[in-house]
C-alpha positions as CSV (number, residue, x, y, z in Angstrom):
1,X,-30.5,-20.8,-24.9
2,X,-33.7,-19.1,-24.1
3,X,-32.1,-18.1,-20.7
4,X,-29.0,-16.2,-22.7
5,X,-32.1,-14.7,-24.8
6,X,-33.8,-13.1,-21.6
7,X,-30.6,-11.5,-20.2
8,X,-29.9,-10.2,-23.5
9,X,-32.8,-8.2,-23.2
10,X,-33.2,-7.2,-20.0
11,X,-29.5,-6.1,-19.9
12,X,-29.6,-4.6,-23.3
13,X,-26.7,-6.2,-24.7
14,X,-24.5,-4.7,-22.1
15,X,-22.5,-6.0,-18.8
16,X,-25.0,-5.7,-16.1
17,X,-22.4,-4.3,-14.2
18,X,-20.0,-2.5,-15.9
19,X,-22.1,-1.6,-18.8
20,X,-19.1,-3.1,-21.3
21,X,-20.9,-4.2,-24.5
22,X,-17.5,-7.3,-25.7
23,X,-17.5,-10.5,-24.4
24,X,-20.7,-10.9,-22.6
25,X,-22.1,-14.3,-21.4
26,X,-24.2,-15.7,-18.7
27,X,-22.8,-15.8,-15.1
28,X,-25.1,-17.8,-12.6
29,X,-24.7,-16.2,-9.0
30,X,-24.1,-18.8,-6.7
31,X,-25.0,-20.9,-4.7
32,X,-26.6,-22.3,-8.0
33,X,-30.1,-24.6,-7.1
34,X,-32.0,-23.5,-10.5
35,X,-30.5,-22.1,-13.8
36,X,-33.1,-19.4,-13.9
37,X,-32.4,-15.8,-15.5
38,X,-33.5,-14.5,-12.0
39,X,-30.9,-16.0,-10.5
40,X,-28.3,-14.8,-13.2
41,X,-26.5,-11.8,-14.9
42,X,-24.8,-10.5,-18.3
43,X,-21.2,-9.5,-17.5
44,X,-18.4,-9.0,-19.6
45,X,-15.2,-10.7,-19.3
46,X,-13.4,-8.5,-17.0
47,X,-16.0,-8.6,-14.4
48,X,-16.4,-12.5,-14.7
49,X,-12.9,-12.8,-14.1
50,X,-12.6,-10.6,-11.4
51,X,-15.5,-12.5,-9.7
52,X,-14.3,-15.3,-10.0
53,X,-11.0,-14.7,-8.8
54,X,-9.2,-16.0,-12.1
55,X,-7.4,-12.4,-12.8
56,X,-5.8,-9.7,-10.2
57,X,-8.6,-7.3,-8.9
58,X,-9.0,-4.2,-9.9
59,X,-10.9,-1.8,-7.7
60,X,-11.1,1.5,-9.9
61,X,-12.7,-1.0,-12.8
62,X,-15.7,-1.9,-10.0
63,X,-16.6,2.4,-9.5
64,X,-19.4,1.1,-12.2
65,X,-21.1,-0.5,-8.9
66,X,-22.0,3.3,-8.2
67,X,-24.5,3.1,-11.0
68,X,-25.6,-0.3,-11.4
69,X,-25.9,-1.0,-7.6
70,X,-29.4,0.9,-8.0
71,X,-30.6,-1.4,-10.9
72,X,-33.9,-2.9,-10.2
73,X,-32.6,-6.3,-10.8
74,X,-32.3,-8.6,-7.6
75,X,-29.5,-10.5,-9.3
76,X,-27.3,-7.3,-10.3
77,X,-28.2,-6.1,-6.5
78,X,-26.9,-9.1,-5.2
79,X,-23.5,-9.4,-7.5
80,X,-23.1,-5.4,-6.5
81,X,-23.1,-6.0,-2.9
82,X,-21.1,-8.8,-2.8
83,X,-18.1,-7.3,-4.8
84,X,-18.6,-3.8,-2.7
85,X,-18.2,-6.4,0.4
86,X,-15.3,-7.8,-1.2
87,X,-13.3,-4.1,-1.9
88,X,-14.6,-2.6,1.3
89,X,-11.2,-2.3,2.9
90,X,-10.7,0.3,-0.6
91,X,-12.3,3.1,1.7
92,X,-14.9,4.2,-1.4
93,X,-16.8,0.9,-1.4
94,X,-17.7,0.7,2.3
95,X,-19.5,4.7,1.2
96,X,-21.5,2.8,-2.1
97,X,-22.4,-0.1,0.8
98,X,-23.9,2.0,3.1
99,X,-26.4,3.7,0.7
100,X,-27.3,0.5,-0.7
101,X,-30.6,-0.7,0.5
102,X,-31.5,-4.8,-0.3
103,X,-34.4,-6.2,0.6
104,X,-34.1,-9.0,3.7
105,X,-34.6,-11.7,1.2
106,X,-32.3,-10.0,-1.2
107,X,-29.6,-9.6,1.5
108,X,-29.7,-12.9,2.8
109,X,-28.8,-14.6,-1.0
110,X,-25.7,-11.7,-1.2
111,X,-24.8,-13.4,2.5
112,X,-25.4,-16.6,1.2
113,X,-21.9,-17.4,0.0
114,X,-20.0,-15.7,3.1
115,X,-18.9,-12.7,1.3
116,X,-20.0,-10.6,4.0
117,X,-19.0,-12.2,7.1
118,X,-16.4,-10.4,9.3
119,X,-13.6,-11.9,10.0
120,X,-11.6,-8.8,10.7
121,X,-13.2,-8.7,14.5
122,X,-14.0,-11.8,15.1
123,X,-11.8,-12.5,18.5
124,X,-8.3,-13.4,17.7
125,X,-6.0,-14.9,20.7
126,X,-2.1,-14.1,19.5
127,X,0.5,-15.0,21.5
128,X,3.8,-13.2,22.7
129,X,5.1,-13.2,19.4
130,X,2.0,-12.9,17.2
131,X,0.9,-15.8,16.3
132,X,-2.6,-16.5,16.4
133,X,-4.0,-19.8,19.0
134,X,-6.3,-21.9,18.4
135,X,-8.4,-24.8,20.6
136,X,-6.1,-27.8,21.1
137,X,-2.7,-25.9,20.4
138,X,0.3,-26.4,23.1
139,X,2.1,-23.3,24.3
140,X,4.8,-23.0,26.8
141,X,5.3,-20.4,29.8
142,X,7.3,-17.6,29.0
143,X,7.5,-16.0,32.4
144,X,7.1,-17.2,36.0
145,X,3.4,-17.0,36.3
146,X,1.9,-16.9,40.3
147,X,-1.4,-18.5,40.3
148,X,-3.8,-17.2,42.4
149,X,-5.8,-18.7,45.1
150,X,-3.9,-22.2,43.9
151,X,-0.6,-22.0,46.0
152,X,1.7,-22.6,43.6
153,X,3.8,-20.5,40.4
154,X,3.8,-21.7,37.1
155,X,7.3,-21.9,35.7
156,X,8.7,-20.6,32.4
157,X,9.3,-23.0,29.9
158,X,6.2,-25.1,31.1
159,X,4.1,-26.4,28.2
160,X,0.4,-26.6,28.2
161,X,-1.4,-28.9,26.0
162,X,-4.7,-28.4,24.4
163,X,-5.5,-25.4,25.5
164,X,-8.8,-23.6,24.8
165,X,-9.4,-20.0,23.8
166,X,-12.2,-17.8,25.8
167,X,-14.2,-17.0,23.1
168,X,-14.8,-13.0,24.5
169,X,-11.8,-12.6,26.0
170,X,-8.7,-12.6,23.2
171,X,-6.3,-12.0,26.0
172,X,-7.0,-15.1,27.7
173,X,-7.3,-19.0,27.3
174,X,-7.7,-22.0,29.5
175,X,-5.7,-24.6,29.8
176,X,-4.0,-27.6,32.6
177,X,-0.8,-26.5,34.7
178,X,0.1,-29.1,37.4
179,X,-3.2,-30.6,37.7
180,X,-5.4,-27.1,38.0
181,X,-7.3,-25.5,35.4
182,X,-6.3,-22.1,34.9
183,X,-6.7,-18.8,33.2
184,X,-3.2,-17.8,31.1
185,X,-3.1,-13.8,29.4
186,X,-1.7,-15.1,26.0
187,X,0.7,-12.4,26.4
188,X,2.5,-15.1,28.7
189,X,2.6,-17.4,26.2
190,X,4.0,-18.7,23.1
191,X,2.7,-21.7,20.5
192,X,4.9,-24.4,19.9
């Protein structure tokens, strides 16, 4: 209760966030290791909901972030850059996140629950058809491949098994044919 008490009056009986003055309660930013009013903020419904993922997103609702992304408040910071991570792909939140300025510890607790990791560029192998490899899958040949400096051609229709992806290189994995290790261009390919 005391907890509730503090964030009512540093938020002023209003969504940290938002700045909506129904339905307010206590959401504690994870990851949680102490119920501290440092590590938690005032929201309304409609942002709790959104954070957590219980109702549809609405991106115009989070424009508030343009104001309350400058509050003092580590915790607000934090809840700010994660749902501006979150709408990026928007256009007008990647603008809010490149003004905003967290300190490194700051930054590192809004990383702290993956929100900002890029997944978008990590390296993706797809094959012929588009679908995306991964270590251990089986493809099969779909062209007569020559391979070089081995003497021999790969036919089409020839599967090979666990094959593993070059982790710079999203054209290319590894993988067995006849015997020899070789490089295959996943265009070549396709997963079974």
């Amino acid at each position: 209760m005391e907890m509730n008490k503090q964030l009512m009056a540093r938020s002023e009986n209003k969504c940290e966030l938002c700045g909506a003055t129904d339905e307010l309660s206590v959401y504690q930013i994870p990851p949680v290791d102490e119920n501290h009013s440092d590590k938690a903020i005032y929201v309304c419904k409609t942002c709790k909901d959104q954070i957590e993922g219980t109702t549809e997103m609405d991106a115009n609702h989070w424009r508030c972030l343009n104001d309350s992304m400058w509050s003092q408040v580590p915790a607000v910071q934090v809840m700010a850059w994660r749902m501006l991570t979150r709408l990026r792909n928007e256009g007008w939140p990647q603008d809010l996140l490149d003004m905003l300025y967290l300190e490194d510890e700051t930054l590192a607790w809004a990383k702290a629950s993956g929100e900002g990791e890029d997944s978008e560029n990590a390296v993706k192998h797809l094959d012929s058809n588009g679908a995306q490899l991964t270590d251990g899958d089986t493809v099969t040949l779909i062209k007569d491949l020559n391979v070089k400096g081995a003497g021999f051609t790969a036919k089409r229709g020839t599967a090979v098994r666990n094959i593993s992806l070059v982790s710079d290189n999203a054209e290319h994995i590894e993988g067995k044919v006849n015997g020899q290790h070789i490089v295959i261009l996943t265009k070549f390919v396709k997963k079974q």
